[in-house]
C-alpha positions in Angstrom: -18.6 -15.0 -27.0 -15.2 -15.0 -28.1 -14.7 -18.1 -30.8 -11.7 -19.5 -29.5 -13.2 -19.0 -25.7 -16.2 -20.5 -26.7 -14.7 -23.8 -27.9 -13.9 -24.6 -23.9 -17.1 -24.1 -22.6 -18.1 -27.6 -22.9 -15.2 -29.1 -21.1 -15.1 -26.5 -18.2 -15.4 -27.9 -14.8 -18.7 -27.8 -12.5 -17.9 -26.4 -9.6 -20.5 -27.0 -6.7 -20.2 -23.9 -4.6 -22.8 -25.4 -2.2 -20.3 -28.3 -1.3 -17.1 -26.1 -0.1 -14.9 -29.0 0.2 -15.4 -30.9 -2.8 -15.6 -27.8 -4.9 -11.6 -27.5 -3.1 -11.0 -30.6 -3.7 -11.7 -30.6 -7.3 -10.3 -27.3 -7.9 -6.9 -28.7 -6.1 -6.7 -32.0 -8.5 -7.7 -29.9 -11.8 -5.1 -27.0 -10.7 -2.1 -30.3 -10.0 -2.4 -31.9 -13.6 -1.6 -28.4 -15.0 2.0 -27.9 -16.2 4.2 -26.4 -13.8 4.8 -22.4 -14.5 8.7 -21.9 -15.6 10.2 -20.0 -12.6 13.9 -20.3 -13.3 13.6 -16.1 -14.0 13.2 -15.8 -10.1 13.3 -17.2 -6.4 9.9 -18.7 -4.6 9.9 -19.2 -1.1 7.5 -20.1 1.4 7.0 -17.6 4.7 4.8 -17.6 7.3 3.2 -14.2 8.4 2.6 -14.3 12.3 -0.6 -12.0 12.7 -1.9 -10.0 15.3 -5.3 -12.0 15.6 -3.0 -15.3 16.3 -3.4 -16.7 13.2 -0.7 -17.8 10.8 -0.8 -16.6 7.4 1.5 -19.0 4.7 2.8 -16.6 1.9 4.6 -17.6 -1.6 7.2 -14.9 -2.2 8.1 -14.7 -6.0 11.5 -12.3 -6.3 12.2 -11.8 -9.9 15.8 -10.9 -10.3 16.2 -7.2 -11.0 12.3 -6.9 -9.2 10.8 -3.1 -8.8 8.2 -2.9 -6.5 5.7 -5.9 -5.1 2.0 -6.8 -5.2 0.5 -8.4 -2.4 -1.4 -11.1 -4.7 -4.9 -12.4 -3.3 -6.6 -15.2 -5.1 -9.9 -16.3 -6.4 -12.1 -18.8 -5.8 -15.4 -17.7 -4.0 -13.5 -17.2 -0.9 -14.5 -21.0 -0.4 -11.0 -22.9 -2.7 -7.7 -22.1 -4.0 -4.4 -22.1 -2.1 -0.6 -21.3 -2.6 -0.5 -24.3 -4.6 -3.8 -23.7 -6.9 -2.3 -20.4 -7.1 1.0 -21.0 -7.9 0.7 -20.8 -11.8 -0.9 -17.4 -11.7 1.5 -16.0 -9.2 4.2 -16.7 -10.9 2.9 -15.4 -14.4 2.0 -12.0 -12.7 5.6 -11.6 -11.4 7.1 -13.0 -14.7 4.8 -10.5 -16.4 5.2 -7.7 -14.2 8.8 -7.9 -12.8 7.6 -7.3 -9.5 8.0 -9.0 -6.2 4.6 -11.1 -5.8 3.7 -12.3 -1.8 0.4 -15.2 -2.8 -1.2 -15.2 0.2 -3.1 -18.5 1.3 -6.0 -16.6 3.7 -8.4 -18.8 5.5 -11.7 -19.6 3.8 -15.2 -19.8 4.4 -17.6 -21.5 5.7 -15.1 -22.1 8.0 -13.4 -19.0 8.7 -15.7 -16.6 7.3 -15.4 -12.6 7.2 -13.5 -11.5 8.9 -10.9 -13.7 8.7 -9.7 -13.2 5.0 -9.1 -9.9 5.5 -7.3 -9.7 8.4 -4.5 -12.4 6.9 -4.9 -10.0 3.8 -4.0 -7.4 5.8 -1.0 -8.9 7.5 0.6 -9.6 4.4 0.4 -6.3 3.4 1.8 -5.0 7.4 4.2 -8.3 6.5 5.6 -6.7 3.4 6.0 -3.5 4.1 7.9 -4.2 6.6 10.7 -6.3 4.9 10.5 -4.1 2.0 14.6 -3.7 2.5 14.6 -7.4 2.8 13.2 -8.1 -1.0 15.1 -4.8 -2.3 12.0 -2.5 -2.9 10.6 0.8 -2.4 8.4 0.6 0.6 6.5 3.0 -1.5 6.1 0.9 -4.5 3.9 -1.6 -2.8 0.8 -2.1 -4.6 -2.1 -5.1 -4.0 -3.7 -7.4 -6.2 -6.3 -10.2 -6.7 -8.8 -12.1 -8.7 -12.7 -12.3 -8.5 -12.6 -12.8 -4.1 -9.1 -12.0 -4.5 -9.8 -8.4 -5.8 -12.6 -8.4 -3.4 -9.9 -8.5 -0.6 -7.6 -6.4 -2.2 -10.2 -3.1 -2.4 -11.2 -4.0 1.2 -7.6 -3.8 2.2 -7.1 -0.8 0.8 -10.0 0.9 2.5 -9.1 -0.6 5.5 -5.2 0.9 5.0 -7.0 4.6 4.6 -8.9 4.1 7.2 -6.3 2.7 10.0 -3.8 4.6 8.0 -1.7 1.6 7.9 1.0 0.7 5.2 0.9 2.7 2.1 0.0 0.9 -0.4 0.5 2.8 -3.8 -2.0 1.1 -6.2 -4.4 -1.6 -6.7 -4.9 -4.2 -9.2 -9.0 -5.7 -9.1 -9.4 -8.5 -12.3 -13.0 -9.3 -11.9 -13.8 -8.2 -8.5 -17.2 -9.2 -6.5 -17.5 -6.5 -4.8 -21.3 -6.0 -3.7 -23.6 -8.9 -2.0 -26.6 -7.0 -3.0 -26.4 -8.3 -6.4 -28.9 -5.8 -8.0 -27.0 -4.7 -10.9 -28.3 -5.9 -14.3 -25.4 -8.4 -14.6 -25.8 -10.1 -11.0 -29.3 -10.5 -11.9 -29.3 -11.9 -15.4 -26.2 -13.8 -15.4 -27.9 -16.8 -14.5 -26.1 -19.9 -17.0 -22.8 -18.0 -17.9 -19.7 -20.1 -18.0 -17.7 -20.8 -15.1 -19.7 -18.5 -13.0 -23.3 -17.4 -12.2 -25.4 -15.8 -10.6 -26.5 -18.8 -8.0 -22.9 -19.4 -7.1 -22.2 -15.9 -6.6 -24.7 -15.9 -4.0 -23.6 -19.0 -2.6 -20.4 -17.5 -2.2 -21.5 -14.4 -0.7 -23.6 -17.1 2.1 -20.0 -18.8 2.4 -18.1 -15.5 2.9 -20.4 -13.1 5.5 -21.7 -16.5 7.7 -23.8 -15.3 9.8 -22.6 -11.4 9.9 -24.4 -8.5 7.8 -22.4 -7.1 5.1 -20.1 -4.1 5.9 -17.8 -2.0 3.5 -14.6 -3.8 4.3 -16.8 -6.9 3.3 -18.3 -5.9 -0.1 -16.0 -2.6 -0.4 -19.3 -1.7 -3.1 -21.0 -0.5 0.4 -18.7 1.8 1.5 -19.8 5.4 1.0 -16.5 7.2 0.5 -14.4 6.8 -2.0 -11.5 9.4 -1.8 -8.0 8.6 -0.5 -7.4 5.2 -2.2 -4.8 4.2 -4.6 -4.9 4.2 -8.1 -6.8 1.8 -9.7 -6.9 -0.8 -12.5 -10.4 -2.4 -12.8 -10.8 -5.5 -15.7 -14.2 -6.7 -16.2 -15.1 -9.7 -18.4 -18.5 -9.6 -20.4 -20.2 -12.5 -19.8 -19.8 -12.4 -16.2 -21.8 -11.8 -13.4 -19.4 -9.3 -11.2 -18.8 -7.3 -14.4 -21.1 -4.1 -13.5 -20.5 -3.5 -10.2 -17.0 -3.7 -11.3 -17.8 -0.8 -14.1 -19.4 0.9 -11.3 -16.9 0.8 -8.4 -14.5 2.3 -11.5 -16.8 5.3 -11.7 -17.6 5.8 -8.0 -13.4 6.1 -7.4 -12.8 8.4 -10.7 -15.8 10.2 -9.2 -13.9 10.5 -5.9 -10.9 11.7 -7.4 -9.1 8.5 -7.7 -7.1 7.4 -11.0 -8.4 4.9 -12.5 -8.0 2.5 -15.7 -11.0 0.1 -16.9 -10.9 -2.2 -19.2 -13.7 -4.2 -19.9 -12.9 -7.3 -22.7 -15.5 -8.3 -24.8 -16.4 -11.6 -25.7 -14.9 -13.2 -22.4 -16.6 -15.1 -19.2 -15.3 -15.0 -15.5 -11.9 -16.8 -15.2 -11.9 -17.2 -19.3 -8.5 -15.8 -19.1 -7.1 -19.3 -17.7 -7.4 -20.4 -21.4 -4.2 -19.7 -22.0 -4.9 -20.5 -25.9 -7.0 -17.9 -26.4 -5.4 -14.5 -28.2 -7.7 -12.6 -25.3 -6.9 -14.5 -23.0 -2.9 -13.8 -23.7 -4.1 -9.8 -24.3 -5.3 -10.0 -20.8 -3.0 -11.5 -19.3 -0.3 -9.5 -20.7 -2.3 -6.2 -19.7 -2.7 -7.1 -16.2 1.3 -7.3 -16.3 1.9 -4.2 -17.6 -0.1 -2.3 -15.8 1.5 -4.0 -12.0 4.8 -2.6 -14.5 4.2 0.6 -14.7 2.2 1.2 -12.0 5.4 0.3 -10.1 7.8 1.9 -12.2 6.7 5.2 -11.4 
């Protein structure tokens, strides 16, 4: 474990995935009491996406001044907590970091709304932001997505679900620590079972939360899906102590095996979510990285 990492683990927060509103609850005051991010380098807005199932999806637009290209921004948390406002201080460092337009997207959660649900507000936002790409001054083809742990999760489905429906074109695809496979029989799943933040028993809680009552399909653990070819290009972060981190490796080699560009980086030393310890060099290399590559991804 990384040193300075290591120092926190005693005063991270338990977060009881088997109680879906008091782990939101919890997440919601921890995420209040932190300091506001500084976003006087661009303009944040809240939208509401009208989607075809009826529902109503609330977006955060972040415009950087001078923004090239935007990320459709998915976040973590299980697929059970987080919001726009939990959100908030990553969504605005990825659009600080990257200079890109960023649309945080507050999808319904499980238990309540479970699969597929997510997705299909995912999947507005994108249909959302392509459309009104002349609206927020960018390329319609410089639309990439984005997402954390059950963000990333969404953000890989979405993008098979775009090849598939040949919907918007989204031109690359950011996964930080994706859960990608309900199985949960690679080495990691299975012997991560008292890492920090996350483990193995609340990664299967989640995946309970998340499916409900429905088996799993590609679009809902995008691990599944047999065909890899056709999808953007790819950058894939894994952490080491963590119990998503080899299906992540593997979905990395699956798409390079389909023909698909890809960049992994797997940091040593880290746990799931470590990279919220802003303290931390890593944790600043990481965060830094997942900037960049949004940047040049979008530059091209």
């Amino acid at each position: 474990m990384d040193p300075e990492l290591e120092a926190f683990i005693p005063f991270l927060p338990y977060m009881d995935m088997n109680d879906p509103v008091a782990a939101r609850k919890d997440f919601a005051e921890r995420a209040a009491a932190t300091p506001a991010p500084d976003t006087s380098r661009m303009d944040v807005e809240d939208r509401t996406v009208s989607a075809d199932t009826g529902a109503d999806v609330a977006v955060r637009v972040y415009r950087p001044h001078r923004a090239q290209g935007a990320v459709v921004w998915l976040h973590g948390g299980g697929g059970v907590f987080g919001d726009l406002d939990t959100e908030h201080p990553w969504a605005a460092r990825i659009a600080d970091l990257s200079g890109a337009v960023v649309i945080s997207v507050g999808y319904r959660l499980a238990p309540e709304h479970p699969f597929p649900a997510a997705l299909d507000d995912a999947y507005a936002a994108l249909a959302w932001t392509d459309e009104r790409a002349d609206e927020f001054g960018i390329d319609p083809a410089r639309i990439a997505v984005g997402g954390h742990s059950a963000g990333a999760n969404l953000a890989a489905a979405v993008c098979l679900r775009a090849r598939d429906e040949r919907g918007p074109a989204i031109c690359f695809q950011l996964l930080n620590q994706p859960g990608l496979d309900d199985r949960q029989e690679s080495w990691s799943a299975r012997n991560f079972t008292s890492t920090p933040w996350f483990d193995r028993d609340k990664l299967a809680a989640a995946w309970r939360h998340y499916l409900g009552s429905r088996p799993a399909t590609p679009y809902a653990a995008p691990a599944r899906a047999a065909d890899l070819s056709g999808l953007p290009p790819a950058y894939i972060a894994t952490a080491e102590f963590c119990p998503n981190r080899d299906e992540g490796i593997a979905y990395a080699l699956r798409l390079m095996q389909a023909g698909v560009s890809v960049e992994l980086h797997q940091w040593p030393g880290t746990f799931h979510g470590s990279q919220a310890i802003l303290s931390a060099d890593v944790s600043q290399r990481q965060n830094v990285e997942l900037g960049a590559a949004l940047r040049r991804a979008l530059a091209e």
